[in-house]
C-alpha positions as CSV (number, residue, x, y, z in Angstrom):
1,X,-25.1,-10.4,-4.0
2,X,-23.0,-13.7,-4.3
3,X,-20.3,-13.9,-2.3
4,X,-18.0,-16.0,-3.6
5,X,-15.3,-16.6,-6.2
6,X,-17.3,-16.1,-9.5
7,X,-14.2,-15.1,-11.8
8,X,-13.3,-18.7,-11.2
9,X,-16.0,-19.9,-13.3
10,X,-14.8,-19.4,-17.1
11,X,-16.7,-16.7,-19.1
12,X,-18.8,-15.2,-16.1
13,X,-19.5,-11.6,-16.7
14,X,-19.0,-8.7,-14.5
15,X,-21.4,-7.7,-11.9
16,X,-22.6,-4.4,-11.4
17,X,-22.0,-2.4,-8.0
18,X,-25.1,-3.1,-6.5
19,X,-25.3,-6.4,-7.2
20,X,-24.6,-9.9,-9.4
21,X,-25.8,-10.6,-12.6
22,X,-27.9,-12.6,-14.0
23,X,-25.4,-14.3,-16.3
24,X,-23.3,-14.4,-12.7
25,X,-25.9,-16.1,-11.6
26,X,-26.4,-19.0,-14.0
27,X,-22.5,-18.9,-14.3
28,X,-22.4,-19.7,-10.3
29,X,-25.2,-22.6,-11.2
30,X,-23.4,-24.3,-13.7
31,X,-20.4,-23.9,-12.2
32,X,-21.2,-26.1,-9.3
33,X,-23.0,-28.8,-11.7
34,X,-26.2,-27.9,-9.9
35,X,-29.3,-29.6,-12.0
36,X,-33.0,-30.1,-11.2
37,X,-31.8,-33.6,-9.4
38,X,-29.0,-31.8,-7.1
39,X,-31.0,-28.7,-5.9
40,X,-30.2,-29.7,-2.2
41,X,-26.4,-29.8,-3.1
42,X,-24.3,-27.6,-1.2
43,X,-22.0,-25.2,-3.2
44,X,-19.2,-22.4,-2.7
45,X,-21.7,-19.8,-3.0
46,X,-23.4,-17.7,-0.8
47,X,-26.4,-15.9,-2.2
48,X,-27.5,-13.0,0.0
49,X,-29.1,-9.6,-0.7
50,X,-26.8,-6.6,-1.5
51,X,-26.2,-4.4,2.0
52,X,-28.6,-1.5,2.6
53,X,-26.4,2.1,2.1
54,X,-24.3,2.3,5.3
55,X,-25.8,4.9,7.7
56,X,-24.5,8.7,8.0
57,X,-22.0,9.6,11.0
58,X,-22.4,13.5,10.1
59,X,-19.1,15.4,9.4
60,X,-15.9,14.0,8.4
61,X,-13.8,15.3,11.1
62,X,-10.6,14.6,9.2
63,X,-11.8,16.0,5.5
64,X,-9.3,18.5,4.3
65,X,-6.8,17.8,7.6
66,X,-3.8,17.6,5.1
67,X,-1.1,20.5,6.2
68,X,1.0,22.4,3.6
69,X,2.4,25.2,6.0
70,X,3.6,25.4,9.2
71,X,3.0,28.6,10.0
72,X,0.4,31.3,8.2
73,X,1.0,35.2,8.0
74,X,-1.1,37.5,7.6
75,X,-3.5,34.7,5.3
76,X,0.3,33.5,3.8
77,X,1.2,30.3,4.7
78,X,5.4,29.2,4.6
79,X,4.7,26.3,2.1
80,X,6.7,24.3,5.0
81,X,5.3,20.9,3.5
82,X,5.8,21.5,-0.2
83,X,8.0,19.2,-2.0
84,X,11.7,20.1,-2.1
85,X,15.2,20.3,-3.7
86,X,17.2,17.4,-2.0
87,X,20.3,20.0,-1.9
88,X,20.9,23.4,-2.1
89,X,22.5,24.7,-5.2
90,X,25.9,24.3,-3.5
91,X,25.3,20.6,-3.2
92,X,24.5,20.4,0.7
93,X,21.7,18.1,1.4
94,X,18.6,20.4,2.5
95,X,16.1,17.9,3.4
96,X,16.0,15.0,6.5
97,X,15.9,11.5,6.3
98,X,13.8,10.1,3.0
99,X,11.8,6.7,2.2
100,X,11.9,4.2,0.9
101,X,15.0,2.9,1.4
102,X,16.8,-0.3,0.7
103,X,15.8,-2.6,3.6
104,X,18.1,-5.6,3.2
105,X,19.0,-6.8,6.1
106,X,22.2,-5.1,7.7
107,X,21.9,-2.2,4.7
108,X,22.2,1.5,6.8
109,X,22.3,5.1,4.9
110,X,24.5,7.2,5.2
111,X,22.8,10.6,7.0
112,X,23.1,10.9,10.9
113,X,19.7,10.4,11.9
114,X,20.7,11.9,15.3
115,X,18.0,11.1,18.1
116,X,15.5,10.5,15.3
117,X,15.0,6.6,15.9
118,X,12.1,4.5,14.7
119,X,9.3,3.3,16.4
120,X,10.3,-0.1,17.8
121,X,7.3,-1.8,19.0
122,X,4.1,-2.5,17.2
123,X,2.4,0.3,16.2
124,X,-0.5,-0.2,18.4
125,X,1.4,-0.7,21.1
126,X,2.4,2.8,20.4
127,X,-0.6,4.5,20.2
128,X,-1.1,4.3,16.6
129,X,-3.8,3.2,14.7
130,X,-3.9,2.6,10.8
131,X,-5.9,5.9,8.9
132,X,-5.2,4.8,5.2
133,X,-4.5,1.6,3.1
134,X,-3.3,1.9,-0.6
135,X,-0.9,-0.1,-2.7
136,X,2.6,0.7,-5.3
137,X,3.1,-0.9,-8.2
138,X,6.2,-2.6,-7.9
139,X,8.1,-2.3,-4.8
140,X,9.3,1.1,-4.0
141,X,11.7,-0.6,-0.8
142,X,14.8,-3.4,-1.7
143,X,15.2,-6.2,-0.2
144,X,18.1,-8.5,-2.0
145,X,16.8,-12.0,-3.2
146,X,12.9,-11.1,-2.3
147,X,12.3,-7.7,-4.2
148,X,15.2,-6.3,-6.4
149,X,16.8,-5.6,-9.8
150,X,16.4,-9.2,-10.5
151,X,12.7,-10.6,-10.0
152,X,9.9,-10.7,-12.6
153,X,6.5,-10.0,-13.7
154,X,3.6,-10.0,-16.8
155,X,5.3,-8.1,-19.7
156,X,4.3,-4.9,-20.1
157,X,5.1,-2.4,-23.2
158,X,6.3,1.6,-22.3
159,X,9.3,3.6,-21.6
160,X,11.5,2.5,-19.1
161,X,13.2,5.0,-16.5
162,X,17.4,4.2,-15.7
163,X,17.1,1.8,-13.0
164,X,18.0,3.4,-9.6
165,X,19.3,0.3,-7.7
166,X,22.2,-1.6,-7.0
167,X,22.3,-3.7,-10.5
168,X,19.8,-2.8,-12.1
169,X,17.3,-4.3,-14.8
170,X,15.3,-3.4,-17.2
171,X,12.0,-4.0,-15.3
172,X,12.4,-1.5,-12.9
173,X,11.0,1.8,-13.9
174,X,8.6,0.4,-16.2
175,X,5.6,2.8,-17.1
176,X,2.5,0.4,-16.4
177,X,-0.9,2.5,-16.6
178,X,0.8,5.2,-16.9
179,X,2.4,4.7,-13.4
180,X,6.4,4.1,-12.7
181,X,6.9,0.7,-11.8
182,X,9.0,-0.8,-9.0
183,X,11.0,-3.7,-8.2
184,X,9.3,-7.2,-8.4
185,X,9.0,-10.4,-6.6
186,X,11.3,-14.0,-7.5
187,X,7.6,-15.9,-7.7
188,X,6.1,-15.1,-11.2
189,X,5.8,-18.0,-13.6
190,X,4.5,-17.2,-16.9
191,X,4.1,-21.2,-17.4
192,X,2.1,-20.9,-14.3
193,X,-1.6,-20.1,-14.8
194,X,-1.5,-19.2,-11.2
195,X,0.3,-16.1,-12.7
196,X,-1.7,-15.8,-15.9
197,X,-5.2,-16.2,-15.5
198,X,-6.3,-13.1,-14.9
199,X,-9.2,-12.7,-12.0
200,X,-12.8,-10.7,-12.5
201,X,-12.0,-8.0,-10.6
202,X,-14.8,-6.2,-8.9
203,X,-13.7,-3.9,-6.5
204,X,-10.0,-3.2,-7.3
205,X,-9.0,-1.0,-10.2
206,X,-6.0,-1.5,-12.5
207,X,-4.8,-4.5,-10.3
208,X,-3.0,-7.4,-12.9
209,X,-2.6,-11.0,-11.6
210,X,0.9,-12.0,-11.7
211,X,2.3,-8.2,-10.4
212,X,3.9,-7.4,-7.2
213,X,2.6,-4.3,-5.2
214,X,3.9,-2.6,-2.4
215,X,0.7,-2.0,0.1
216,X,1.4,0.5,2.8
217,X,-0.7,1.4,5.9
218,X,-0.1,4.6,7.2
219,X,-0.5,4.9,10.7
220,X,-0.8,8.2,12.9
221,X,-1.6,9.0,17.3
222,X,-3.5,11.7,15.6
223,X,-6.1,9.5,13.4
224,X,-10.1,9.5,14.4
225,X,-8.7,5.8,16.0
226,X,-12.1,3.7,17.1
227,X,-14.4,5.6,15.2
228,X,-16.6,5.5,11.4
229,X,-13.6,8.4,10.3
230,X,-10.7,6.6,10.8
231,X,-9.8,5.7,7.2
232,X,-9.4,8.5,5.1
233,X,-8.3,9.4,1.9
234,X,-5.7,11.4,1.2
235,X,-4.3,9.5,3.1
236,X,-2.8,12.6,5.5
237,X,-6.0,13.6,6.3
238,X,-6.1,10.9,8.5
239,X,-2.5,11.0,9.9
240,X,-3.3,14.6,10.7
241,X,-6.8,14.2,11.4
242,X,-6.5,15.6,15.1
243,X,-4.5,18.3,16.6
244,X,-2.2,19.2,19.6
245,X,-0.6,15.9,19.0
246,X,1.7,15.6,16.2
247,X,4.1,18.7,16.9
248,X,7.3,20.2,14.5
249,X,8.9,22.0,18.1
250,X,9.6,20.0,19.7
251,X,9.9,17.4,16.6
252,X,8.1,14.2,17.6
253,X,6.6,13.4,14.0
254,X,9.3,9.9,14.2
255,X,7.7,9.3,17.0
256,X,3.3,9.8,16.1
257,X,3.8,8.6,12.5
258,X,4.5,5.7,11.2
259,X,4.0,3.0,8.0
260,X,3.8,-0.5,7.6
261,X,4.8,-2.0,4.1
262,X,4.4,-5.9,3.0
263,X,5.3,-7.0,-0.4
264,X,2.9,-9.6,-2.5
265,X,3.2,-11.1,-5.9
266,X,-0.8,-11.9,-6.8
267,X,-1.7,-14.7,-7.6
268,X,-5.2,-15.9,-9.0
269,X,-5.5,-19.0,-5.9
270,X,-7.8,-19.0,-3.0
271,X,-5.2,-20.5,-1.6
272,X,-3.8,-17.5,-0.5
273,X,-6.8,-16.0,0.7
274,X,-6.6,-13.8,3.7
275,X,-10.3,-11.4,4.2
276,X,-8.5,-8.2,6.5
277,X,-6.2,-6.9,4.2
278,X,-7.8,-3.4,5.2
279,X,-6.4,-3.6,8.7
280,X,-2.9,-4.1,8.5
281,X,0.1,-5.9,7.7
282,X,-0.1,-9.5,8.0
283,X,1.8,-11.2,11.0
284,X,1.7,-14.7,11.1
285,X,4.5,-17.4,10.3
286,X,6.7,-16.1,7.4
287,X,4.5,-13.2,7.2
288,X,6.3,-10.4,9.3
289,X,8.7,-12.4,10.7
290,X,11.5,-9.9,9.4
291,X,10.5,-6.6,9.5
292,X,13.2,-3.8,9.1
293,X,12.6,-0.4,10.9
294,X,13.9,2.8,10.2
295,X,12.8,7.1,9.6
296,X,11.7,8.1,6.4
297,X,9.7,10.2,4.9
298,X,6.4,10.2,2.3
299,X,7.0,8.5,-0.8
300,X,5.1,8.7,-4.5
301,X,6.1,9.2,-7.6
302,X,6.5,13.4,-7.2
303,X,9.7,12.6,-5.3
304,X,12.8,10.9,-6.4
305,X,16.2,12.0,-5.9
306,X,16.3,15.4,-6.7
307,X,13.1,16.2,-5.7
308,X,12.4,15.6,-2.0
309,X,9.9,15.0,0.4
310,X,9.2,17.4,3.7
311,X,7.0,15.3,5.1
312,X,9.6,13.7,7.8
313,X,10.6,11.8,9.7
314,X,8.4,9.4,10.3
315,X,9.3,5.8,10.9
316,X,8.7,3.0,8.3
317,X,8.5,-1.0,9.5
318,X,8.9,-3.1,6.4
319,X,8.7,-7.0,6.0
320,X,12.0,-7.7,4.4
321,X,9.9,-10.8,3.1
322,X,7.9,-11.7,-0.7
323,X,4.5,-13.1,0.1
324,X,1.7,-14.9,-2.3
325,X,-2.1,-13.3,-2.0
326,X,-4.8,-14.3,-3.9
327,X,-6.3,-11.7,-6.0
328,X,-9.6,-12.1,-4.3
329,X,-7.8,-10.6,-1.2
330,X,-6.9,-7.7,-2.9
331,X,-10.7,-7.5,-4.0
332,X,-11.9,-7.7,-0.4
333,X,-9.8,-4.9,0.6
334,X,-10.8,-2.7,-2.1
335,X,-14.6,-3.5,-1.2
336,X,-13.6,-3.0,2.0
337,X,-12.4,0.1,1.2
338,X,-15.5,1.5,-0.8
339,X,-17.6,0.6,3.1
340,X,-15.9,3.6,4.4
341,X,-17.8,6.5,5.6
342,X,-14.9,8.4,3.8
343,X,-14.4,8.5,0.0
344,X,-11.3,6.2,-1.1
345,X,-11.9,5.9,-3.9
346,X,-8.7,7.9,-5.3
347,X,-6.6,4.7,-3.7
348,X,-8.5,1.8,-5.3
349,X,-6.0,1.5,-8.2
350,X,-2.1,1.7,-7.5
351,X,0.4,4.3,-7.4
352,X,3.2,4.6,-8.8
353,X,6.8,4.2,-7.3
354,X,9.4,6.5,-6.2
355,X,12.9,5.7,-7.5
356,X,15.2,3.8,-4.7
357,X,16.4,6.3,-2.4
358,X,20.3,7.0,-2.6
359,X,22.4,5.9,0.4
360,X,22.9,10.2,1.1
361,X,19.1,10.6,1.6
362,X,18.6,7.2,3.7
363,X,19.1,7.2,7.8
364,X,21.7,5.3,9.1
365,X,19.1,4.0,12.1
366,X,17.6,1.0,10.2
367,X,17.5,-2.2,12.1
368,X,14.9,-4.7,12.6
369,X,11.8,-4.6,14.9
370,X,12.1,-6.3,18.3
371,X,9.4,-9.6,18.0
């Protein structure tokens, strides 16, 4: 395998999932001006043999952890979990807090949130550890100035959905790969080959230079923490992985689940290059420096404003923030991703995003995390 940055070299050819090429290979080679004169040169490549097949750690203790019911009777579960009308035909709101929210800075919703308040430490401080990574199209949060009705990306053709924010522009709502797209970043420069040249993905699937993406990391007390299960997909198999822990009476979900979300515009420069995207959000200078926190709920495209989601509360901590990565980041994280002893493969290509949440459905607890 050579690790390195091989879509920089013009023309060079995919490489298979075992391995490189062999046209990657002479691609790397004349890339670097190497000749029969310069064979001592040093060069940005590393060539080492692809990794053996990672060893087995028996059962996934988490597989198939995902709850739908509460409670069971008599072999019938309640359907507790199960998506949701936001209101009752009578127009009452049926459901608690929802995600995601507009996070611009002093922004609150307008339900009583009552004792429910966020999570305001770092999650690990908490007890949590991250059980999932996987990225939105678009930003499914608002953050005035950094992700909103107003930033740009690549031009895309499909329908577009009647934006559901506070201006609203034709981008949002976007159908890109057959996924609804979100709110974009202020950074994309379509005179900028930064923005344009598109990168040889390897890993990542679906994932356009020049986009913004929402990546979230799910966090839970009751994730396989420390051990080969801890990242799972679905994504609540891991947040519910262990029991006796995360508890509906008393309610305490606020307090055992939470989320981190960071916003990037990619951007084909190593520049930006940071290898851990897998672990968390990044914090360090600008990045999470202004991180909003509030209780939510699950997000995705199968809720919107009608339809609601019954996983919640749980508390969200969002860097209000736009950030540059390099594309090859994203790549990491995806091959990251694939070295799992679970399969996540289902998350290597991003989801769609769930309309902006109205100010009725949004908690009126937001504030930013202590530092």
């Amino acid at each position: 395998m050579i690790y390195a940055l091989l879509s920089s070299v013009s023309g060079a050819a995919s490489s298979t999932s075992s391995g490189s090429t062999c046209y990657d290979l002479k691609a790397a080679y004349q890339g670097s001006a190497c000749c029969g004169a310069t064979l001592t040169k040093a060069t940005d490549y590393t060539v080492a043999p692809s990794p053996p097949p990672p060893m087995s750690f028996g059962t996934n203790i988490c597989a198939g952890n995902k709850p739908y019911h509460a409670s069971v009777t008599d072999g019938v579960g309640d359907g507790y979990f199960y998506n949701t009308n936001c209101t009752l035909e009578s127009g009452v709101i049926d459901v608690l807090e929802q995600a995601a929210a507009n996070v611009t800075a002093g922004y609150q919703g307008e339900m009583d949130s009552g004792a429910r308040a966020p999570i305001d430490t770092h999650y690990y401080d908490a007890g949590l550890c991250p059980v999932n990574v996987h990225w939105h199209l678009g930003s499914e949060h608002y953050s005035a100035g950094e992700f909103d009705e107003y930033g740009s990306g690549p031009p895309h053709a499909g329908p577009t959905q009647t934006p559901t924010s506070p201006g609203g522009a034709s981008v949002v709502g976007t159908s890109v790969d057959g996924q609804r797209r979100g709110y974009q970043c202020h950074f994309y420069d379509a005179m900028d080959a930064r923005f344009t040249t598109e990168y040889d993905w390897k890993h990542c699937v679906q994932t356009k230079v020049g986009e913004t993406y929402e990546i979230h990391w799910p966090h839970s007390a009751a994730g396989a923490c420390g051990t080969p299960f801890q990242y799972q997909s679905p994504f609540y198999d891991g947040v519910f992985c262990r029991g006796g822990i995360i508890t509906l009476s008393p309610l305490n979900t606020f307090q055992k689940i939470g989320v981190q979300g960071q916003v990037f515009t990619i951007v084909n420069d190593e520049a930006y290059y940071y290898p851990d995207l897998i672990r968390g959000m990044l914090v360090d200078g600008n990045f999470g420096a202004d991180i909003a926190k509030y209780t939510g709920s699950t997000t995705g495209t199968s809720r919107d404003n009608e339809m609601c989601s019954r996983y919640t509360p749980i508390t969200w901590q969002v860097d209000r923030k736009c950030h540059l990565i390099s594309a090859s980041s994203f790549d990491k994280m995806c091959a990251d991703m694939k070295a799992q002893q679970d399969d996540m493969s289902m998350d290597l290509h991003p989801h769609g995003s769930r309309p902006l949440v109205s100010s009725e459905y949004a908690a009126n607890n937001q504030g930013s995390l202590r530092q």
